[in-house]
C-alpha positions as CSV (number, residue, x, y, z in Angstrom):
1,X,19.1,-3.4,-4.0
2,X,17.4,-1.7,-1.1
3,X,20.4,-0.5,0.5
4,X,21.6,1.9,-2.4
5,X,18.0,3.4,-2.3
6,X,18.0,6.9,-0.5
7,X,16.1,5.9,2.3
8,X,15.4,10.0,2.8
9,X,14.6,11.5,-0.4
10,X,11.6,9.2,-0.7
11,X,10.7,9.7,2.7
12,X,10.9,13.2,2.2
13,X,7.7,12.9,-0.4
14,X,6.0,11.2,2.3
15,X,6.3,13.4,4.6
16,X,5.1,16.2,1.6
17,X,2.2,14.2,1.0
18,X,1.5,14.1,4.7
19,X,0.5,18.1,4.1
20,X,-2.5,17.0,2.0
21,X,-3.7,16.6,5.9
22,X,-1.7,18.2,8.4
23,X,-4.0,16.9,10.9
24,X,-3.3,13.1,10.4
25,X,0.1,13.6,9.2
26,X,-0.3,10.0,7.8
27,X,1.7,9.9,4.1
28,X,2.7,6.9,2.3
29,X,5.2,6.1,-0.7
30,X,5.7,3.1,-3.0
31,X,8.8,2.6,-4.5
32,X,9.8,0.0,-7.0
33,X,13.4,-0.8,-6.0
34,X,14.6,-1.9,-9.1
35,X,13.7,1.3,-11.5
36,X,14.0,4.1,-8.1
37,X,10.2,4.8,-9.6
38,X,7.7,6.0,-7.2
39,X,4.5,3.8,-8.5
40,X,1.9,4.8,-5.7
41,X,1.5,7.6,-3.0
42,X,-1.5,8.0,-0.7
43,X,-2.4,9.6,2.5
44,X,-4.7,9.2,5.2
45,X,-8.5,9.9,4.2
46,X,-10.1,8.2,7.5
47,X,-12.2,11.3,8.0
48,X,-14.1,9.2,5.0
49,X,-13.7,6.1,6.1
50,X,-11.9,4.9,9.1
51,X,-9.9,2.2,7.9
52,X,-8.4,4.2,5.0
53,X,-4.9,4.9,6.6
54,X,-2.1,6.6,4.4
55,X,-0.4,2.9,3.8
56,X,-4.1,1.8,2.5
57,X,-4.5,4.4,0.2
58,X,-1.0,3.8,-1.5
59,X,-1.8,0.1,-1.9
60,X,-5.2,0.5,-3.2
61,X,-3.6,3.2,-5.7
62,X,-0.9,0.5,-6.8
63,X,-4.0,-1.8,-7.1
64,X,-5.9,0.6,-9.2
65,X,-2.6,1.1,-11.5
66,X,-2.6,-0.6,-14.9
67,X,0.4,-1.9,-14.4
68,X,1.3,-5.6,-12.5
69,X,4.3,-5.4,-10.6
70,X,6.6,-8.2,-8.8
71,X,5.6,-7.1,-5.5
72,X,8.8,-8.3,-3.8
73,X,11.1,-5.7,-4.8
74,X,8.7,-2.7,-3.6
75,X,9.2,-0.5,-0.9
76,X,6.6,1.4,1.1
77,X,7.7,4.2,2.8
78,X,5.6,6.0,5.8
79,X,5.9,8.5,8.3
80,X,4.7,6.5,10.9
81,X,5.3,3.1,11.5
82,X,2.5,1.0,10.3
83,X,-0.4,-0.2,12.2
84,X,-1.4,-3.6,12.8
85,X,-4.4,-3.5,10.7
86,X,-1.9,-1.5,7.7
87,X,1.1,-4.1,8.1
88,X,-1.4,-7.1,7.8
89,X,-2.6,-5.4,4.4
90,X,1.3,-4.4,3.5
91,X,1.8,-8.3,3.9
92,X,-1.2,-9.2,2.0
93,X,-0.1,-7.3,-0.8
94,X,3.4,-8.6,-1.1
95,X,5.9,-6.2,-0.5
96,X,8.9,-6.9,1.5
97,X,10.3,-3.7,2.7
98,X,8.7,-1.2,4.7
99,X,10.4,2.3,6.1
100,X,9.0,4.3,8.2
101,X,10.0,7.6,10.4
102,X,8.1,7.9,13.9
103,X,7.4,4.7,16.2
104,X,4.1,3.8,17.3
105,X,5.6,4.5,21.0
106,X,6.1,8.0,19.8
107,X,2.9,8.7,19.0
108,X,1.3,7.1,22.0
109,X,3.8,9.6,23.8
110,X,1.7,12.1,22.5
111,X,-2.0,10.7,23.0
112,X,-2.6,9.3,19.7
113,X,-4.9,6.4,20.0
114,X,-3.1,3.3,18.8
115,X,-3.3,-0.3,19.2
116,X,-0.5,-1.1,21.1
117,X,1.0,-4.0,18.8
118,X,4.0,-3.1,16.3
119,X,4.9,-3.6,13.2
120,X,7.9,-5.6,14.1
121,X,5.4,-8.2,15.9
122,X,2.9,-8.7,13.1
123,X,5.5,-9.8,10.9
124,X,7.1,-12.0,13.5
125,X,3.7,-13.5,13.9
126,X,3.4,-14.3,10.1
127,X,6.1,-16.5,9.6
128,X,4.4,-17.5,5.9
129,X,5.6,-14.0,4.9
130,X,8.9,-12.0,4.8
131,X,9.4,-8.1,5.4
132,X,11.8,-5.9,6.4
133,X,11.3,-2.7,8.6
134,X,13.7,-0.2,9.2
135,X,12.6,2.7,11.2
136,X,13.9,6.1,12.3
137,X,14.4,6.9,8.5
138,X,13.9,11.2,8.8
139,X,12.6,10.2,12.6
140,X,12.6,14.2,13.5
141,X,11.0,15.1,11.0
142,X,8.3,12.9,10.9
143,X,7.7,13.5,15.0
144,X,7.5,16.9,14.2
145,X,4.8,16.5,12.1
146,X,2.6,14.6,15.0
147,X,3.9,16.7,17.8
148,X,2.4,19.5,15.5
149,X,-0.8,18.0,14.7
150,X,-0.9,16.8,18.9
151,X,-0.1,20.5,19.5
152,X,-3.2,21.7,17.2
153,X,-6.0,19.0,18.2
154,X,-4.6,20.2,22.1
155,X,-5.8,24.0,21.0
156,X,-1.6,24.9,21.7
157,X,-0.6,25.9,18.3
């Protein structure tokens, strides 16, 4: 079921939401894999609150929605691949796929500030829970986003 999704068109809305703050290019997608329905979208919103990522304002959204869903089949899609604190809550909610476009190597390339532990590990490190990453999805894109954003915060755009 996840393999005839089109990996880029929702990544594409991520990366739209991403505009909301072109600064922290963070944006976030859920996608119910059976119906092709987006059912949340977020973005990042740490200039609030610190911990409120783009992949935390999605699942809070999806929390927020009326409607229960079988977790298992969602997908969350990102333009950068999730931080530990982000894929710990992407476990704790349940979903099993996650897609993302830029690496956290990528943006460390850059001089984002990131806590050097990816994705790929947390899951391996929770062996009581199952998810899938694929990354790359839209990958130039999504860098140009953060090589933009680097370029501004730099004073070079």
């Amino acid at each position: 079921m996840i393999d005839n999704l089109d990996h880029e068109r929702y990544m594409r809305r991520a990366i739209e939401l991403a505009a909301h703050v072109p600064d922290l290019p963070f944006g976030a997608v859920i996608v119910d894999a059976g119906s092709r329905q987006i059912v949340a979208e977020g973005w990042n919103k740490s200039s609030v609150n610190p911990t409120w990522h783009g992949e935390i304002d999605a699942l809070n959204r999806l929390a927020e929605s009326p409607k229960r869903f079988d977790r298992s089949p969602l997908v969350l899609y990102t333009t950068a691949e999730p931080c530990p604190m982000c894929q710990g809550a992407i476990l704790w909610s349940g979903i099993e796929t996650v897609v993302y476009g830029t690496s956290i190597p990528f943006l460390q390339s850059l001089g984002w500030r990131q806590i050097d532990i990816l994705a790929e590990e947390v899951v391996r490190r929770s062996p009581s829970w199952r998810c899938t990453l694929i990354g790359g999805v839209l990958e130039q894109e999504c860098n140009a986003l953060f090589d933009a954003a680097s370029q501004k915060r730099l004073g070079r755009s």
